[in-house]
C-alpha positions in Angstrom: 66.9 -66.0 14.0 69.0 -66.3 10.7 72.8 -66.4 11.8 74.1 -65.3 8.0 71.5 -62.4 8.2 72.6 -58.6 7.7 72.8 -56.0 10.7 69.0 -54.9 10.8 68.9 -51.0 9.8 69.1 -49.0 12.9 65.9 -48.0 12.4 62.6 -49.6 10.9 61.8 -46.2 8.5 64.1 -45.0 5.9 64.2 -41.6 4.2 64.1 -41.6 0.5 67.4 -39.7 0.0 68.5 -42.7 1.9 67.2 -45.4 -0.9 68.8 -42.8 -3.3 72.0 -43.1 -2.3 71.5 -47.1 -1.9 69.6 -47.8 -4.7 72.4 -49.7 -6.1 73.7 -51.7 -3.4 73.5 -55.3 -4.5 71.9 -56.6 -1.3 69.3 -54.7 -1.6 65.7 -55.9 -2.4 63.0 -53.1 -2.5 59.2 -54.7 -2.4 56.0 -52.2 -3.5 53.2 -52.6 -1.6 50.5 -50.8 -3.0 46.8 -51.1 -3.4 43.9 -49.9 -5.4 41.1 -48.5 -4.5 37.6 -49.3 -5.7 34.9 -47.1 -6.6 32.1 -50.4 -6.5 31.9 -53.3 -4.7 31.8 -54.1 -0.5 35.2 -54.3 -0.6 37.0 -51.0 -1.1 40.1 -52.1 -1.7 41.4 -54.2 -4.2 45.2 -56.0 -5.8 47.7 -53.3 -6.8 49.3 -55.0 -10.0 48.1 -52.2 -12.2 49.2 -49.1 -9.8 52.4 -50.8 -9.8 52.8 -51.0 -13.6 51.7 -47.9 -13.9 54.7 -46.2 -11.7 57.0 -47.9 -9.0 60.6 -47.2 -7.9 63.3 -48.9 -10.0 64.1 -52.5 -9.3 61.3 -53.1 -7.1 59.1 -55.7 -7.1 55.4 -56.3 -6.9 54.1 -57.6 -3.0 50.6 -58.4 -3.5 48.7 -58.1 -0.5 46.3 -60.0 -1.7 47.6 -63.2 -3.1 50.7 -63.5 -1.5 51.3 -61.2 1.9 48.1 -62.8 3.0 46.1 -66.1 2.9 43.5 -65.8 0.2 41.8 -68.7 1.3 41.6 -67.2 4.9 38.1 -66.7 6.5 38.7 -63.0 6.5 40.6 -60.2 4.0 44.4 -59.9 5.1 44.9 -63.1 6.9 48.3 -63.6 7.6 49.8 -66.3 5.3 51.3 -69.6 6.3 54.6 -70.5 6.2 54.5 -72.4 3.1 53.3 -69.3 1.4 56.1 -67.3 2.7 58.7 -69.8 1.8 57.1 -69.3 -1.8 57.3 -65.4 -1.7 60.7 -65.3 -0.9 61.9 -67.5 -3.4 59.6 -65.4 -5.8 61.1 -61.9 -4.4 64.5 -63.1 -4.4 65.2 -62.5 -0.9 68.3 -64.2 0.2 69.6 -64.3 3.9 71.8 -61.3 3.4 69.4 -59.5 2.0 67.9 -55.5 3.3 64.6 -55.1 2.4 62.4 -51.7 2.1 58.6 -51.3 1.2 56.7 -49.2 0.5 53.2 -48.2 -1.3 51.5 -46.3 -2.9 48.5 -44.4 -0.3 49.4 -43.7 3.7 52.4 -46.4 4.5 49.7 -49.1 6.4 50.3 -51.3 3.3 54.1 -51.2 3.6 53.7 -51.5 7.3 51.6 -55.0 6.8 54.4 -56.1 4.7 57.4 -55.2 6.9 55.4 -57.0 9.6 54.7 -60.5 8.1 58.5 -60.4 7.1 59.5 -59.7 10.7 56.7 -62.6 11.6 58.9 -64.7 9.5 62.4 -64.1 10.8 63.1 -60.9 8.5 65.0 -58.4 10.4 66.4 -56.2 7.8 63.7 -54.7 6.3 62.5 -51.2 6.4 59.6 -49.0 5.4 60.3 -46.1 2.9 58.5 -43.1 4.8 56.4 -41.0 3.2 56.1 -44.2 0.5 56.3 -43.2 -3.3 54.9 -39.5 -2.9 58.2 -38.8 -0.6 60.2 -40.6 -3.2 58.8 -38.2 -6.0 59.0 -35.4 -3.7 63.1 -36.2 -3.5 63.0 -36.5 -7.0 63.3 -40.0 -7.7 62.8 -41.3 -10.8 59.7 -43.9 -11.5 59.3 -46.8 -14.1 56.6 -48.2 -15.7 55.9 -52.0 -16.5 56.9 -54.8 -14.7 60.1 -55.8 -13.4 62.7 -58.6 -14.9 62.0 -61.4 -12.5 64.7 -61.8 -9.9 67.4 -64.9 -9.2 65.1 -67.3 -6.8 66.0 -66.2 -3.5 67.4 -68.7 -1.2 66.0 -67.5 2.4 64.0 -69.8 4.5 61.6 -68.3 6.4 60.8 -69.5 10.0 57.3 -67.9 11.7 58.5 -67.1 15.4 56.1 -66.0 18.4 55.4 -62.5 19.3 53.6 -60.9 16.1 50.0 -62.3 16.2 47.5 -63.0 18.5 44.3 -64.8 17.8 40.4 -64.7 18.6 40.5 -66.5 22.0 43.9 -64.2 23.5 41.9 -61.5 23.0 38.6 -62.9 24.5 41.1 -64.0 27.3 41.8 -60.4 28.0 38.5 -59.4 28.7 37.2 -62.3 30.0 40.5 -63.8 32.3 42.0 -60.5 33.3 44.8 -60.8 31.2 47.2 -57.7 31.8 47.2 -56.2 28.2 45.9 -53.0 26.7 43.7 -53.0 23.5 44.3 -50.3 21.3 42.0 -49.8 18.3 44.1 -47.9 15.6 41.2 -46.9 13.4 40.4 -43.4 12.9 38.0 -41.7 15.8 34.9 -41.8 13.8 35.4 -45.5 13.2 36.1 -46.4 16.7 33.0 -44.4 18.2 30.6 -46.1 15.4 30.4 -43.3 13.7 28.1 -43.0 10.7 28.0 -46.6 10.5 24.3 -48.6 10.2 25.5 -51.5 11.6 24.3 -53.1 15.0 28.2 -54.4 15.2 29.5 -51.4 14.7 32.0 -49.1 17.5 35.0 -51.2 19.2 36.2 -54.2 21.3 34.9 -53.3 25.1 38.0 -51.8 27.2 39.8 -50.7 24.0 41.4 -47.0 23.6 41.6 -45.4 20.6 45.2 -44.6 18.8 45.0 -43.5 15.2 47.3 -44.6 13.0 46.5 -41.4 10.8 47.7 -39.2 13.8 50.8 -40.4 13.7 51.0 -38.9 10.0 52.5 -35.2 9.5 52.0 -34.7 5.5 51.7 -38.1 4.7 55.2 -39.1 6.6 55.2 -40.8 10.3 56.1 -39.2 13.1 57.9 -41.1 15.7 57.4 -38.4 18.3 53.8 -38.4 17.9 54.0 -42.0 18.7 55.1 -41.8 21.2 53.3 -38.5 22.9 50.0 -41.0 21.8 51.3 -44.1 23.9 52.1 -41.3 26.8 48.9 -42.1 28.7 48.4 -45.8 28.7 47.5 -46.4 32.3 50.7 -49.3 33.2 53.4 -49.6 30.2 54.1 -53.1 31.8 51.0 -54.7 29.8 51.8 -55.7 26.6 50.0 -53.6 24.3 47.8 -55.7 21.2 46.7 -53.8 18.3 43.6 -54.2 15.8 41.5 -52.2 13.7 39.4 -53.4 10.5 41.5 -56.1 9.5 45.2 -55.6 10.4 46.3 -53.1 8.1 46.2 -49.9 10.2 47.4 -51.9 13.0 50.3 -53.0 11.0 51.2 -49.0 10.7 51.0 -48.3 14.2 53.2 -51.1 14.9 55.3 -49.9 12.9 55.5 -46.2 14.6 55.6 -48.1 17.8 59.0 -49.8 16.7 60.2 -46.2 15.4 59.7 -44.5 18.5 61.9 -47.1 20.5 58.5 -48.7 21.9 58.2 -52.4 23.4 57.0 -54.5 20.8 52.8 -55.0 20.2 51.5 -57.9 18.7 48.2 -57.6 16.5 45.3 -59.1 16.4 45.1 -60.7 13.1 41.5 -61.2 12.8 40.6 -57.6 14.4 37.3 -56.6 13.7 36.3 -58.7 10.8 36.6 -61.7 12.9 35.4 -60.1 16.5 32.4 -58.1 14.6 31.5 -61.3 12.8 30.7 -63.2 15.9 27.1 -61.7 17.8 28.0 -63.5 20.9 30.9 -61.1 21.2 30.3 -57.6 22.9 30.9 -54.3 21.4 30.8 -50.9 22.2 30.5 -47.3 20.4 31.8 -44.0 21.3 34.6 -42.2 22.4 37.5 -43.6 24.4 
């Protein structure tokens, strides 16, 4: 860890009163994370440049998903990025080692979430998700801009990637196959999980997994530590780690982020999830219910 870094916030959400009243503290970086959605295409997702310059908070700055908070070269959407990447991003975003970060996005906080988590991957500890993203922040009457944003001082942190975020393809087969003590927990809504409505033969869930929504942790579009942790009640031996997937990290990135709310041990995710399991037919899968 960085020895010149800030105290972390005491917690990893923060209201938007709270970014009110600190909008204006010097240290303080704030990243949007938002998205668009696509009407065509396989993909339904797509960069968030124009939602952003169409109406972020003031002095924040773009984190594209896409290009940056991911590999684009990886061999599936939202592979986490490398550490070269990162060093890059930083110096873009002007992060500096005393900065305190916040993101947030545009849609239900999973974008955000991915965000604060690759930072964290990368030795960030003060940074926070805004909860209830922009809609909260209108809702407390914060004002929006348009356009982009004067391009920060190159920031001066060095990122570092340290262990205990990700887990790959074979730790996971490892768990079904070796016995590993660790629960899988699919974070994808109910209907996704059991296979629901889907045509394909890969559709359903990693074998063994149960099913924790990330959208029930959601109360009006703001997360709800205690429904985190009322969700992680039942798991059968809280002494397993816990490793979290879904499509392709993103919803996974938002429970991990309640988890961290609620005062839960630390999960990692499984960066490939389901893109990378579904995409090999040698690997099992079932459908239904948990």
């Amino acid at each position: 860890m960085n020895t010149d870094a800030p105290v972390p916030f005491p917690t990893p959400l923060v209201t938007a009163t709270w970014l009110k009243d600190h909008l204006s503290d010097p240290d303080l970086v704030i990243l949007d994370a938002s998205i668009a959605r696509q009407q065509t295409g396989a993909f339904p997702y797509g960069p968030g440049v124009r939602a952003f310059r169409t109406a972020h908070i003031p002095t924040a700055h773009h984190a594209d998903l896409f290009s940056t908070f991911s590999d684009p070269n990886g061999a599936f959407p939202f592979t986490r990025p490398g550490l070269a990447a990162m060093r890059d991003a930083c110096r873009a975003l002007g992060i500096r080692p005393e900065s305190r970060i916040v993101v947030y996005d545009g849609l239900n906080m999973t974008w955000a979430a991915r965000v604060w988590w690759v930072l964290r991957a990368f030795d960030l500890d003060a940074v926070s998700v805004l909860n209830g993203g922009l809609d909260a922040w209108r809702a407390a009457g914060g004002h929006v801009e348009t356009g982009d944003t004067e391009p920060p001082i190159s920031g001066t942190f060095q990122p570092i990637e340290r262990p205990g975020y990700f887990v790959d393809l074979a730790y996971v087969k490892s768990v079904l196959t070796n016995g590993r003590a660790a629960d899988l927990v699919c974070a994808l809504r109910p209907d996704a999980f059991a296979g629901h409505g889907d045509p394909s033969p890969r559709r359903g869930h990693i074998p063994g997994s149960i099913n924790i929504p990330f959208a029930g942790t959601l109360s009006d579009g703001v997360l709800e530590p205690a429904r985190v942790n009322d969700a992680f009640s039942g798991l059968s031996d809280r002494r397993h780690e816990t490793i979290l997937y879904c499509g392709g990290g993103i919803n996974a990135a938002g429970l991990a982020l309640g988890m961290a709310a609620a005062g839960l041990p630390q999960p990692r995710i499984f960066d490939g999830s389901l893109n990378e399991w579904a995409a090999d037919p040698t690997l099992p899968m079932e459908a239904g219910a948990s």
